[in-house]
C-alpha positions as a Markdown table, in Angstrom:
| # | Residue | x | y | z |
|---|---|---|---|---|
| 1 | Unk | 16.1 | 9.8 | 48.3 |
| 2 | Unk | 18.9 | 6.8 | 47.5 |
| 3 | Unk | 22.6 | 8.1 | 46.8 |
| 4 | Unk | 23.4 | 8.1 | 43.3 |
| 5 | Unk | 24.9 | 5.4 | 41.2 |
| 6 | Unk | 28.7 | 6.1 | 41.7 |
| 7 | Unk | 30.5 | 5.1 | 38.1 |
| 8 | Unk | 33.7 | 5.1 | 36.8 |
| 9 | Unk | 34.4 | 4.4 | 32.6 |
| 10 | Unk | 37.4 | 2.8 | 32.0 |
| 11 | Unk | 38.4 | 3.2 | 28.5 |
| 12 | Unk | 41.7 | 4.6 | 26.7 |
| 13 | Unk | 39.7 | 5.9 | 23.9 |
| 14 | Unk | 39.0 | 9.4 | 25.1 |
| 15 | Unk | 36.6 | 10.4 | 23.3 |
| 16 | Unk | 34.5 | 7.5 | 23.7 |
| 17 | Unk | 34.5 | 8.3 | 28.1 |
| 18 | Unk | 34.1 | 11.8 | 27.5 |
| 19 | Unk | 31.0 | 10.7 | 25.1 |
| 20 | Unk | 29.9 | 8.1 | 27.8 |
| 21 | Unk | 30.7 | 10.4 | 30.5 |
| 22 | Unk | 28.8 | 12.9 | 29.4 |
| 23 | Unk | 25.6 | 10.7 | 28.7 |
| 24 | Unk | 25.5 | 9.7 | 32.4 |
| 25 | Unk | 26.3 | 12.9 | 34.0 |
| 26 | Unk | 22.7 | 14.1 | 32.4 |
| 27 | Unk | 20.8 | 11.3 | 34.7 |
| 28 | Unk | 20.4 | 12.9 | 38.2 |
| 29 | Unk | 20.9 | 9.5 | 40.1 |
| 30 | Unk | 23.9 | 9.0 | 38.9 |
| 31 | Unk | 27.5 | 10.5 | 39.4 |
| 32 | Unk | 30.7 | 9.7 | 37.3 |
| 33 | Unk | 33.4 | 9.9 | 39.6 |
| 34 | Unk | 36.6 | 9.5 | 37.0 |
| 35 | Unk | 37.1 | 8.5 | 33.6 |
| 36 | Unk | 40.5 | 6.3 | 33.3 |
| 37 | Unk | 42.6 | 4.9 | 30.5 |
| 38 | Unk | 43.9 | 1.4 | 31.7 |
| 39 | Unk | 43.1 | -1.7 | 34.3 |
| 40 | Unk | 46.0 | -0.2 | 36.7 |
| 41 | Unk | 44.8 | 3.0 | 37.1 |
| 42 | Unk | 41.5 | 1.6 | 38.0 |
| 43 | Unk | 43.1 | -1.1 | 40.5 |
| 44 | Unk | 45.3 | 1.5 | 41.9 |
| 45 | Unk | 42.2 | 4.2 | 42.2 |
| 46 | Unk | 39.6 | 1.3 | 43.3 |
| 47 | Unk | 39.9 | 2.2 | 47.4 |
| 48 | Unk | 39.7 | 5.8 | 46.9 |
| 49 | Unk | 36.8 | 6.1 | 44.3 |
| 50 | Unk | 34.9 | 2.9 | 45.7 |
| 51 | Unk | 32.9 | 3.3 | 42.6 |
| 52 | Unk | 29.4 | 1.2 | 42.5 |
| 53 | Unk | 29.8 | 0.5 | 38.9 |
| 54 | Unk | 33.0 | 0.5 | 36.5 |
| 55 | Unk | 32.5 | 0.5 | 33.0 |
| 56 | Unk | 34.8 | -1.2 | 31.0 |
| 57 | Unk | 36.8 | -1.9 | 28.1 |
| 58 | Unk | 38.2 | -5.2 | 26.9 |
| 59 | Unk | 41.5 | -4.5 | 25.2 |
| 60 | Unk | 43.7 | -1.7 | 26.7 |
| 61 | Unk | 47.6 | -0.9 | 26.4 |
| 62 | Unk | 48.6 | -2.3 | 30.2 |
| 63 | Unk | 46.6 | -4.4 | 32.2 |
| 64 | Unk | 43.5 | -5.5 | 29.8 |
| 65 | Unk | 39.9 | -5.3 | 31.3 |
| 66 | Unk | 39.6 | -9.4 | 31.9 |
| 67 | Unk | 42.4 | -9.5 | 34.3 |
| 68 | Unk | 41.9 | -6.1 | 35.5 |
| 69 | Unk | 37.8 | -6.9 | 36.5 |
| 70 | Unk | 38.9 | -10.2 | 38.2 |
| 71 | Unk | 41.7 | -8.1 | 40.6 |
| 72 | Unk | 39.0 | -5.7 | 41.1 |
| 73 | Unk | 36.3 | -8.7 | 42.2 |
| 74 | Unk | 38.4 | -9.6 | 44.4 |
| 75 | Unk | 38.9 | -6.3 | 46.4 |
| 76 | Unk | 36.2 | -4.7 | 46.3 |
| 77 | Unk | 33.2 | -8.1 | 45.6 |
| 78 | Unk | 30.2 | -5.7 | 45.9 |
| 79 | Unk | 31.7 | -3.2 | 42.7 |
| 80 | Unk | 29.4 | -4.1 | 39.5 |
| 81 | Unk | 31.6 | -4.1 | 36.7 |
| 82 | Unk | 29.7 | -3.9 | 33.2 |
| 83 | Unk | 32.1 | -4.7 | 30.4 |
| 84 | Unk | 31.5 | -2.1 | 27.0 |
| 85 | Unk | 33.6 | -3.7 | 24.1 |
| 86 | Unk | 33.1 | -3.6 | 19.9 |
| 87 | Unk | 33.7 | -7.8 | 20.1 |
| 88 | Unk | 30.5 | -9.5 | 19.5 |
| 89 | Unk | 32.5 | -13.0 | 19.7 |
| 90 | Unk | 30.4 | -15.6 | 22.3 |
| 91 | Unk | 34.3 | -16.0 | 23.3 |
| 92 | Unk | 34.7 | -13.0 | 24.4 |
| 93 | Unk | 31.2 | -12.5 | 26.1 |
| 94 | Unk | 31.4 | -16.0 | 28.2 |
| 95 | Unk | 35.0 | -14.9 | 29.3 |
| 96 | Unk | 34.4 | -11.5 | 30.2 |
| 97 | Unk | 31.3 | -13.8 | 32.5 |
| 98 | Unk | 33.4 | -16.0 | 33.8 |
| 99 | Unk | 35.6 | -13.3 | 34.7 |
| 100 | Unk | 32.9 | -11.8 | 36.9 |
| 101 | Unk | 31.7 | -9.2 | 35.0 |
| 102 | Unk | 27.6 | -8.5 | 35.9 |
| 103 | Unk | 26.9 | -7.5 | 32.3 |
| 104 | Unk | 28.0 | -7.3 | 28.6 |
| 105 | Unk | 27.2 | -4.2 | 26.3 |
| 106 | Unk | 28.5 | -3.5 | 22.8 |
| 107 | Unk | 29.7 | 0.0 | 22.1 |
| 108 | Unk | 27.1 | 0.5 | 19.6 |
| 109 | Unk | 24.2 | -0.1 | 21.6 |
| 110 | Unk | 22.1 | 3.3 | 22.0 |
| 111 | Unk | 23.4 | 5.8 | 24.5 |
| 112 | Unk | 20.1 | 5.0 | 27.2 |
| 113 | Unk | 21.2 | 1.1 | 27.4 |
| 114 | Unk | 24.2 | 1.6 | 29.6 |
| 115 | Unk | 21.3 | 3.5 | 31.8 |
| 116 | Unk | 19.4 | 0.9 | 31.5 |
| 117 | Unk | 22.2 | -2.2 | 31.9 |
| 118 | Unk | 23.6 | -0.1 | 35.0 |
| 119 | Unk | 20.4 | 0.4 | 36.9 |
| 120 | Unk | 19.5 | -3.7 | 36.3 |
| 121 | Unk | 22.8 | -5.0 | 37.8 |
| 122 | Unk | 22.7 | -2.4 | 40.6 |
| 123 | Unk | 19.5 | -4.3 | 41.5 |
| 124 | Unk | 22.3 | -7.6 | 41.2 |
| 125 | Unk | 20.7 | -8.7 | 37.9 |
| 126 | Unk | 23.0 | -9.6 | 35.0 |
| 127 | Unk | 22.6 | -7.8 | 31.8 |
| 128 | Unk | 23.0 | -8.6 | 28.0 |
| 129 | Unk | 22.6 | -6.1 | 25.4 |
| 130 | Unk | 20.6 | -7.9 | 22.5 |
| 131 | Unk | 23.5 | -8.2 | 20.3 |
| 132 | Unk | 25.5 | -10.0 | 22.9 |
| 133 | Unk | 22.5 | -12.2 | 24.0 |
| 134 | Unk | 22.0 | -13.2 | 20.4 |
| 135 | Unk | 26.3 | -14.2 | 20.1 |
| 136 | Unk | 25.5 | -16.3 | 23.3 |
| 137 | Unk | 22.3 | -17.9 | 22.2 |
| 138 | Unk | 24.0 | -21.1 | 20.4 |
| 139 | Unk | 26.3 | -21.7 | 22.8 |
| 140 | Unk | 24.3 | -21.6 | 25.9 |
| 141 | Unk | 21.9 | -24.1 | 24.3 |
| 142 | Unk | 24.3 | -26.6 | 24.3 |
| 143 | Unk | 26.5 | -26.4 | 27.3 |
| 144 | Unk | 25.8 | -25.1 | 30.8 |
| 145 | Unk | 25.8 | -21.6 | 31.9 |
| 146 | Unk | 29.3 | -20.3 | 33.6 |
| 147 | Unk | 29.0 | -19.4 | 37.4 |
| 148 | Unk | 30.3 | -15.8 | 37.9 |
| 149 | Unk | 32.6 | -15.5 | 40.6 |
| 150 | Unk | 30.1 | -13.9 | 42.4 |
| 151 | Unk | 28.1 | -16.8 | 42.4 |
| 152 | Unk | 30.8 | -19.5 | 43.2 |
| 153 | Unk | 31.8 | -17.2 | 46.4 |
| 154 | Unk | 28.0 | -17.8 | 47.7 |
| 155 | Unk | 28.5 | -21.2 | 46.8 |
| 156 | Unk | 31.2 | -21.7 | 49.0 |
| 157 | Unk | 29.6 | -20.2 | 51.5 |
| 158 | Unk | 26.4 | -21.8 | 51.4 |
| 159 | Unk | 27.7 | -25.4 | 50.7 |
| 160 | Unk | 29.8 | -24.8 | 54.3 |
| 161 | Unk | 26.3 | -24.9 | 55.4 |
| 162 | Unk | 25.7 | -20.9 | 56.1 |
| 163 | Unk | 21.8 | -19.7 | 55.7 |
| 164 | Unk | 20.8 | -17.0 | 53.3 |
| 165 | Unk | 21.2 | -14.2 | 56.4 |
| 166 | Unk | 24.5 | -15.8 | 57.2 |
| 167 | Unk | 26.0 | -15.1 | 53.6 |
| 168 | Unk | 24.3 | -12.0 | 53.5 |
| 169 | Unk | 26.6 | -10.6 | 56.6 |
| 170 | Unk | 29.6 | -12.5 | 55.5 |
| 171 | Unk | 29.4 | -10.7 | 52.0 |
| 172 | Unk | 27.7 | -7.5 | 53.3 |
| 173 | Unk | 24.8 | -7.8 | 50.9 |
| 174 | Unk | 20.9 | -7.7 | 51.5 |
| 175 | Unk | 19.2 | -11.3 | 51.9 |
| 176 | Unk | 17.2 | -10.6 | 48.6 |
| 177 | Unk | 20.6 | -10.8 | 46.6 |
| 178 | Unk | 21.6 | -13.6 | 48.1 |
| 179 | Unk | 18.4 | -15.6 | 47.5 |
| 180 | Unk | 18.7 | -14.0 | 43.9 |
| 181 | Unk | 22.3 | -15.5 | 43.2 |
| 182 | Unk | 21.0 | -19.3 | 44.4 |
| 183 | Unk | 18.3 | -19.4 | 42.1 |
| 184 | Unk | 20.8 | -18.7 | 39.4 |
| 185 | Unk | 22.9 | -20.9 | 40.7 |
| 186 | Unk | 20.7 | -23.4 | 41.4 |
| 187 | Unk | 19.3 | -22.7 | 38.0 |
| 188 | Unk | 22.8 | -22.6 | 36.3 |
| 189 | Unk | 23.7 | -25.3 | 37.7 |
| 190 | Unk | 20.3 | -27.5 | 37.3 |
| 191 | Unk | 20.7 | -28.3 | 41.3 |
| 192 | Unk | 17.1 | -28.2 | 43.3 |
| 193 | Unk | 18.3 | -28.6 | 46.7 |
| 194 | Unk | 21.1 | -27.2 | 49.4 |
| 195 | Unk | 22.4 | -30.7 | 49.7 |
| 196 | Unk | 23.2 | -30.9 | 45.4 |
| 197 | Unk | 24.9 | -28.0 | 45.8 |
| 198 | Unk | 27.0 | -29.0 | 49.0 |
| 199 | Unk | 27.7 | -31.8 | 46.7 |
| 200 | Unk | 28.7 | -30.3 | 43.7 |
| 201 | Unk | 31.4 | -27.6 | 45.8 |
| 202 | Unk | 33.1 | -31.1 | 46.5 |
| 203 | Unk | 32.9 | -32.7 | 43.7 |
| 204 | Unk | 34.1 | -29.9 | 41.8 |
| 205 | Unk | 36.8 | -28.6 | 44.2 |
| 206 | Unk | 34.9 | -25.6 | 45.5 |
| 207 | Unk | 35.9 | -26.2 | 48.7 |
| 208 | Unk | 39.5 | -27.5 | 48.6 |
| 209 | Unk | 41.7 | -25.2 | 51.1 |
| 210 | Unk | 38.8 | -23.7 | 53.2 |
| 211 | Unk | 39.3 | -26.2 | 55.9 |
| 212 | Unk | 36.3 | -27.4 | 55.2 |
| 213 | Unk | 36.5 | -31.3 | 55.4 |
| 214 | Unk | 34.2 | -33.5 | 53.0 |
């Protein structure tokens, strides 16, 4: 049997973790390690909880959820942060992306969603409630998709020429994910081959201050 999901809800609404918290804690494979009230006490907590998946809010007293998911990305890489906000603004949806987060739910989405959206980006998937795929839908027809920050770290890696097992050791991830996050890529970025997307790190400044020469 796998270890369950660890999660930890960020949120400074108590009464919406508690409500959250106890939702999840009824799902045997999954274990809510802390409920917190701001960005800093989840950056400050991250090493000792080394949670799986954080759940979190947008707009907090302190250090807000945007800045506070990016700090975390960059700790802790493999963490899966879902954002859960009440904004249904594509603003707000493509920035909490571009931030990194791995999905987007709206508070109001039915208590077994958040089950759902955190078992699909465990399996390194992202997920869109309906309500937040429908605020995207205009935009993402005219303009390309954002890469998460997820994504452009395995496109620096692979555009310094690493293989899919390569990345997968320097990130600490399975080989499936990584060949998962190039087809987005590839996808995002309507690139077909390793060489496009060698060329588009340059051209777009992906590799500047790797030592990587073009």
């Amino acid at each position: 049997m796998t270890d369950p999901t660890k999660v930890v809800i960020v949120d400074d609404h108590p009464l919406v973790a508690e409500g959250i918290e106890a939702l999840l804690e009824s799902y045997e494979d999954i274990t809510v390690l802390a409920t917190v009230s701001d960005g800093q006490q989840m950056i400050d907590r991250l090493d000792e909880l080394a949670p799986d998946v954080i759940l979190m809010d947008l707009n907090m007293p302190g250090l807000g959820g945007l800045s506070a998911t990016e700090m975390i990305l960059e700790r802790r890489p493999e963490t899966r942060v879902l954002v859960l906000s009440m904004h249904d603004t594509p603003q707000y949806i493509t920035t909490a992306l571009g931030h990194g987060a791995s999905g987007y739910l709206l508070k109001d989405v039915p208590t077994e969603e958040i089950k759902t959206a955190i078992d699909t980006v465990m399996q390194g998937e992202r997920y869109l409630c309906t309500g937040a795929e429908g605020a995207l839908a205009p935009v993402m027809t005219g303009g390309r998709e954002q890469l998460t920050n997820r994504e452009q770290t395995i496109l620096l890696q692979l555009a310094q020429g690493k293989s899919n097992k390569e990345v997968a050791q320097v990130l600490d991830i399975s080989v499936r994910t990584v060949e998962t996050h190039r087809k987005n890529i590839k996808r995002k970025l309507g690139i077909s081959s390793t060489a496009g997307l060698t060329r588009y790190a340059l051209e777009h400044g992906v590799l500047q201050g790797t030592g990587v020469n073009s």
